[in-house]
ZAGU-927826 format. One line per 2 residues: number of its first residue (from 1); their letters; for each residue x, z, y of C-alpha. Coordinates in steps of 0.2 Angstrom, whole numbers, plus 2048, in hexadecimal, padded with zeros to 3 digits. Layout:
# ZAGU-927826
NUM) a) X Z Y | ...
END
This chain:
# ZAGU-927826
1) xx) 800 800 800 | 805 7FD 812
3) xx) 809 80D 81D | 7F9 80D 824
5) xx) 7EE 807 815 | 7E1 816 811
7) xx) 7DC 818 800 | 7C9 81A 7FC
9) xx) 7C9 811 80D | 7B4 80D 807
11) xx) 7B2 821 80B | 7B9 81F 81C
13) xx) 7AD 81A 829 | 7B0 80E 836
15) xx) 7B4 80B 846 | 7BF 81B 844
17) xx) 7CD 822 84B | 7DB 828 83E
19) xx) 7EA 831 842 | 7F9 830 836
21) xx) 7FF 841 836 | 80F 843 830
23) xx) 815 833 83C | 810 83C 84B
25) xx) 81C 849 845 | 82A 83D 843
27) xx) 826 836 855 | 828 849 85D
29) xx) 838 84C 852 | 83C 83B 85A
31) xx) 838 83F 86C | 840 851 86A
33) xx) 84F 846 863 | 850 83C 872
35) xx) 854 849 87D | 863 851 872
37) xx) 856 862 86D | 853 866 87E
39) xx) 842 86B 879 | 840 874 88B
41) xx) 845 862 893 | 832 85D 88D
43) xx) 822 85F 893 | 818 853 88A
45) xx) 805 84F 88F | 7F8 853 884
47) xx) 7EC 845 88E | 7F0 837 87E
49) xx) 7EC 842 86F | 7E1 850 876
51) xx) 7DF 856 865 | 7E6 869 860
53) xx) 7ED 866 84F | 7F9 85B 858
55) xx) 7FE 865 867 | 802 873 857
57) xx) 80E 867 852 | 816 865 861
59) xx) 818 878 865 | 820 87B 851
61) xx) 82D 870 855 | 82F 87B 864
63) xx) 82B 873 874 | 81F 87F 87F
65) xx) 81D 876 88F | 80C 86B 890
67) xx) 803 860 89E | 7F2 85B 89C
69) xx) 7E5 852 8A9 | 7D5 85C 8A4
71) xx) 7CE 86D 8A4 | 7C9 86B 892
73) xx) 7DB 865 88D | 7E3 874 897
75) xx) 7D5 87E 88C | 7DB 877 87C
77) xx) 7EC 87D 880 | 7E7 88D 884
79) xx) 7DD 88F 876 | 7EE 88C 86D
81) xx) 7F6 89A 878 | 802 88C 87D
83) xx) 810 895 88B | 810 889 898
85) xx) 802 87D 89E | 802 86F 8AE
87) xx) 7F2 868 8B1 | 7F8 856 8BA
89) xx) 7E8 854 8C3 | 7E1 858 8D2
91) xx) 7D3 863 8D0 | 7C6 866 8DE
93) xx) 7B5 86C 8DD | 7AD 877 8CE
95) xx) 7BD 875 8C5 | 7C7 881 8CF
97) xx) 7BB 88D 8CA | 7BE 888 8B8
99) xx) 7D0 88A 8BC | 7D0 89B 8BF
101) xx) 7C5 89E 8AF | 7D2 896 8A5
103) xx) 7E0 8A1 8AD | 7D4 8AE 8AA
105) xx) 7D0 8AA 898 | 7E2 8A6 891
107) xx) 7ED 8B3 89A | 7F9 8AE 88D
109) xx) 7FD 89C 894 | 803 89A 8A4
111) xx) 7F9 88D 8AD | 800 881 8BD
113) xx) 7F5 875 8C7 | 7FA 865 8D3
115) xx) 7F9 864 8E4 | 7FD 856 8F0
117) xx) 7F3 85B 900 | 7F0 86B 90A
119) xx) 7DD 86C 907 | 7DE 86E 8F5
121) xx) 7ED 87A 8F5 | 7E3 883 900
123) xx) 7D1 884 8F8 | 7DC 889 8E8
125) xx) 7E5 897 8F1 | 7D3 89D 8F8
127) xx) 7CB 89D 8E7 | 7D9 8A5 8DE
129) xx) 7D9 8B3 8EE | 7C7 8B9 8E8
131) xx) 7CC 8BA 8D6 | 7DD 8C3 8DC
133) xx) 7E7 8B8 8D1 | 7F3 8AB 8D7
135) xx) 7FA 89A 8CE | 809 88E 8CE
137) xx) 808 87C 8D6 | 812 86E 8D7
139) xx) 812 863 8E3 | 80D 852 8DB
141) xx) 817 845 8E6 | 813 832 8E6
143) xx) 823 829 8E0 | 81D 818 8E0
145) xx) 80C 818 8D4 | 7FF 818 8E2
147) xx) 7F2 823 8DC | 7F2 836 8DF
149) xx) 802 83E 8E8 | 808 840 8F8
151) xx) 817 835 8FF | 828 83D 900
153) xx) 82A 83D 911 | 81A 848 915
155) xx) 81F 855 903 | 82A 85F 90E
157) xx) 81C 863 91C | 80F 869 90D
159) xx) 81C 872 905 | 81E 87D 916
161) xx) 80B 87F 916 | 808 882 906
163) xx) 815 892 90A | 80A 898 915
165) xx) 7FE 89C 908 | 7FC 8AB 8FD
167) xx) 7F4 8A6 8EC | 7FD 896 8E8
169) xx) 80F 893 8E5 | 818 885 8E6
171) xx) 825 884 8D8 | 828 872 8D5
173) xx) 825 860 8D8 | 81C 853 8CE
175) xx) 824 841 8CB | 81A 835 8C1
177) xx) 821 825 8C0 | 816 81D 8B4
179) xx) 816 80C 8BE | 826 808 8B8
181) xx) 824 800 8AA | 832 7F2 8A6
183) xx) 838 7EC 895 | 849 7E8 89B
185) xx) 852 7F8 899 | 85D 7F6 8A7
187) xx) 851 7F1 8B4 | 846 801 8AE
189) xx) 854 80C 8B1 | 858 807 8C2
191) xx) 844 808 8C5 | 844 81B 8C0
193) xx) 855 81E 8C8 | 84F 819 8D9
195) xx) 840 822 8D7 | 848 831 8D1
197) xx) 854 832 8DF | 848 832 8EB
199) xx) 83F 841 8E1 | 84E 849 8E0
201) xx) 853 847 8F3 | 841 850 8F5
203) xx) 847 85F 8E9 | 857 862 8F4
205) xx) 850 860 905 | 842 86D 8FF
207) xx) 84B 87A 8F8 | 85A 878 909
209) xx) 84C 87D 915 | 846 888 909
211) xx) 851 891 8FD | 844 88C 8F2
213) xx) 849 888 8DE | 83D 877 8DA
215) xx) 839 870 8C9 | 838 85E 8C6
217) xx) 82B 854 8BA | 82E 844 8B6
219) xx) 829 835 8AB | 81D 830 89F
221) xx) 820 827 88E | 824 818 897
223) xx) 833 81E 8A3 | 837 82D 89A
225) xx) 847 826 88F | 850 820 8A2
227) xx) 850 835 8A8 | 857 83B 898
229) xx) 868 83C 8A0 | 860 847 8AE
231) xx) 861 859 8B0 | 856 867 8B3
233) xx) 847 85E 8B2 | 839 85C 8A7
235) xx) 833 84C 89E | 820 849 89B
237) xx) 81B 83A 88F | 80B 83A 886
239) xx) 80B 82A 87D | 817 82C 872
241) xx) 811 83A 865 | 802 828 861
243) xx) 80A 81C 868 | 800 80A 86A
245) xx) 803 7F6 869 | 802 7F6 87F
247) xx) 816 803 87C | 81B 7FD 86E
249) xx) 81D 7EB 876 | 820 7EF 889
251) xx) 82E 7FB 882 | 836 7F5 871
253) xx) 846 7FF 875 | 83B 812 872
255) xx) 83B 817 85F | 82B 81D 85D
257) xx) 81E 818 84F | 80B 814 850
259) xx) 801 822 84A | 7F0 822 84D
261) xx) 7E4 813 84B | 7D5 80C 849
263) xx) 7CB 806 839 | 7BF 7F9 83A
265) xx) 7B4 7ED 82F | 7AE 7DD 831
267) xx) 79D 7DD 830 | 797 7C9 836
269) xx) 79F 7BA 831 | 79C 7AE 83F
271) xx) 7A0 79E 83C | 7B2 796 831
273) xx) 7BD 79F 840 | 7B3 7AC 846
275) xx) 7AF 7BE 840 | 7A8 7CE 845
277) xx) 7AD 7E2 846 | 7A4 7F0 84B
279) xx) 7B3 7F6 856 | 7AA 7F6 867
281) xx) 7AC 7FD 878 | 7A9 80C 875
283) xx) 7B6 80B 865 | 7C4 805 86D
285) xx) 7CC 805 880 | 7C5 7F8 888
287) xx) 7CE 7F9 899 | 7D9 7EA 897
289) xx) 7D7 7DA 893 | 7D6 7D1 884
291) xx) 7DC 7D5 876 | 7D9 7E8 876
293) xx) 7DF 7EA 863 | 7E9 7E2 858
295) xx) 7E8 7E4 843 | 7F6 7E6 839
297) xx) 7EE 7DF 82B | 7E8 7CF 834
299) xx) 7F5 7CC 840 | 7EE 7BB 844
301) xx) 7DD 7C2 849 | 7DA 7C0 85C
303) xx) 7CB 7CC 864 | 7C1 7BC 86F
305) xx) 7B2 7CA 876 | 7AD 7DA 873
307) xx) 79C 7E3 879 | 796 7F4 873
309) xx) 796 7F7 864 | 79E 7E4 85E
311) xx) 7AF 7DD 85D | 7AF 7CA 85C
313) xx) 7C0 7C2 854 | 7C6 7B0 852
315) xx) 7D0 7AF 840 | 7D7 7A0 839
317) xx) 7CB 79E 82A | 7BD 7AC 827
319) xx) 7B9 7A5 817 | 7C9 7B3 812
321) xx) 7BF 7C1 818 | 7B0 7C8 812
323) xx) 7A4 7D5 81B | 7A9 7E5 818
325) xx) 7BB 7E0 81A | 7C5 7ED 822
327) xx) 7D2 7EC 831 | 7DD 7F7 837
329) xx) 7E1 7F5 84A | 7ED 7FC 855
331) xx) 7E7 7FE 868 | 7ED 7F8 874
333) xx) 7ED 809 87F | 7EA 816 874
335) xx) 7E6 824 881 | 7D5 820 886
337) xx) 7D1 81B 873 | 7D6 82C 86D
339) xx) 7C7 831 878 | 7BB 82A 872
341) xx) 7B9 832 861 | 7B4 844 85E
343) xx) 7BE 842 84F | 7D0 83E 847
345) xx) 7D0 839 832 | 7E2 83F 82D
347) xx) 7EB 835 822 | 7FC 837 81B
349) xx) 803 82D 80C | 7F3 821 80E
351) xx) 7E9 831 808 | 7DC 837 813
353) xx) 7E0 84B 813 | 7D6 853 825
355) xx) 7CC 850 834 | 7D1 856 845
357) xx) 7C4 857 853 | 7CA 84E 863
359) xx) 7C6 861 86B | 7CA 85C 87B
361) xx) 7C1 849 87F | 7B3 855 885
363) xx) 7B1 859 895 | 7B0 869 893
365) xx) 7B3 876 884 | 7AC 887 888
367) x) 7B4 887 89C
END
């Protein structure tokens, strides 16, 4: 059989999601290998898997340091008395309330927030004076991916005010660079060194005026590998413990394996060239374009349109394929796909042996 080949395959439904357990393993002994053991260098995000069972094996190979971008993930990793926790959002609204729950609920985990304007840092200080608590922030800095952060040249001025306030500390800065993302090696290096010196300038300038000792985040599975070489910071990829076909061909130099895919079955036969699955929207990201999956074991099939609950695929000759037939396909981003399951199947050595709930797709668990 083929690595991802599950026996009794009739027993399994379809569209699922399975996660082969024992590679996800190998990719965090890989990932923890890249970085020479430094387990203390990582801070993976749990955003890709959001399942418990997996975040386990992450902390038994020793890494405790987490990001997440949702109060339920941040829950699930309290739930698992994980030490250290940054939520990488920005969170306004109801959810600061949920925040201080969560600090309230698992005093064993030691929680951080984002902040990249002085409103926010002050409605957090505010809310966390009336609980007489206070919490860690870092300053979530915009290095060139154009969505949430605040530019360098403004970081120092909302560091000063955030001084100025009682119940939030500022303790580090926040650099994600996920819009580098170049296959040539060199090129990618230079991307993330440029951004990284500017991030870095920041850190000094701050802690002169400041006496202030700052923290750095950086990278996500794409950039990671170019700030190894970098000290006293913290890396935070996500991908990598699944891993998907969009990676594994934008960055063929990184070691890690596919682990988790989907099953599907045809279930119309179109016309001589044309088939159908049942791996629809809500089976399978469906933010990029065409092809959103590819299937290991019909390489050649090309996905033409998709709706709901349907996956139309062009083949060379359907009169090789019968309904029923099963494929197994690798996503194309495998991060939103996770999330649309409330389930894993596990399988290891094409055996399914468990079933993990994706505990934190939800919106919300208990906080």
């Amino acid at each position: 059989m083929e690595w991802y080949e599950i026996d009794k395959i009739e027993k399994v439904d379809s569209p699922s999601l399975i996660v082969y357990g024992s590679r996800a393993k190998e990719n965090i002994k890989k990932l923890i290998a890249m970085v020479g053991g430094n387990v203390d260098q990582l801070r993976p995000h749990v955003k890709t898997n959001k399942i418990a069972e997996v975040c386990k094996m992450m902390m038994e190979e020793g890494i405790k340091n987490y990001k997440c971008a949702t109060i339920a993930e941040a829950e699930m990793l309290g739930i698992l008395t994980t030490p250290n926790v940054l939520i990488a959002h920005q969170l306004m609204g109801p959810k600061l309330d949920r925040l201080v729950s969560l600090v309230t609920t698992f005093p064993a985990t030691k929680f951080a927030c984002l902040v990249d304007n002085i409103d926010t840092a002050t409605s957090i200080s505010k809310i966390f004076s009336e609980n007489g608590l206070t919490i860690n922030a870092y300053i979530d800095v915009n290095i060139g991916m154009n969505r949430s952060g605040i530019v360098t040249d403004k970081a120092i001025a909302l560091f000063s005010a955030c001084a100025t306030l009682t119940n939030i500390k500022i303790i580090g800065l926040h650099c994600y660079d996920g819009h580098i993302r170049e296959t040539d090696i060199a090129i990618r290096n230079a991307q993330a060194d440029t951004v990284f010196e500017n991030a870095d300038q920041l850190r000094k300038k701050i802690e002169s005026l400041t006496n202030a000792s700052l923290e750095v985040i950086v990278a996500g599975s794409c950039s990671f590998s170019a700030h190894i070489k970098r000290k006293d910071i913290q890396l935070s990829p996500g991908t990598f413990v699944f891993w998907d076909w969009g990676y594994k061909n934008l960055f063929p130099d990184l070691p890690f394996d596919f682990a988790a895919l989907v099953v599907t079955r045809i279930i119309s036969i179109i016309d001589e060239h044309t088939v159908c699955t049942d791996l629809g929207h809500k089976a399978v990201a469906a933010e990029n374009p065409m092809p959103r999956v590819h299937f290991l074991n019909a390489p050649n099939a090309e996905p033409v349109g998709q709706s709901e609950e349907h996956l139309v695929v062009k083949v060379k000759d359907s009169s090789i394929y019968k309904v029923g037939d099963v494929w197994y396909g690798v996503p194309v981003h495998v991060c939103p796909t996770v999330a649309l399951y409330d389930t894993a199947i596990v399988v290891n050595n094409n055996k399914v042996v468990d079933q993990w709930e994706v505990i934190a797709r939800r919106r919300k668990i208990t906080i």
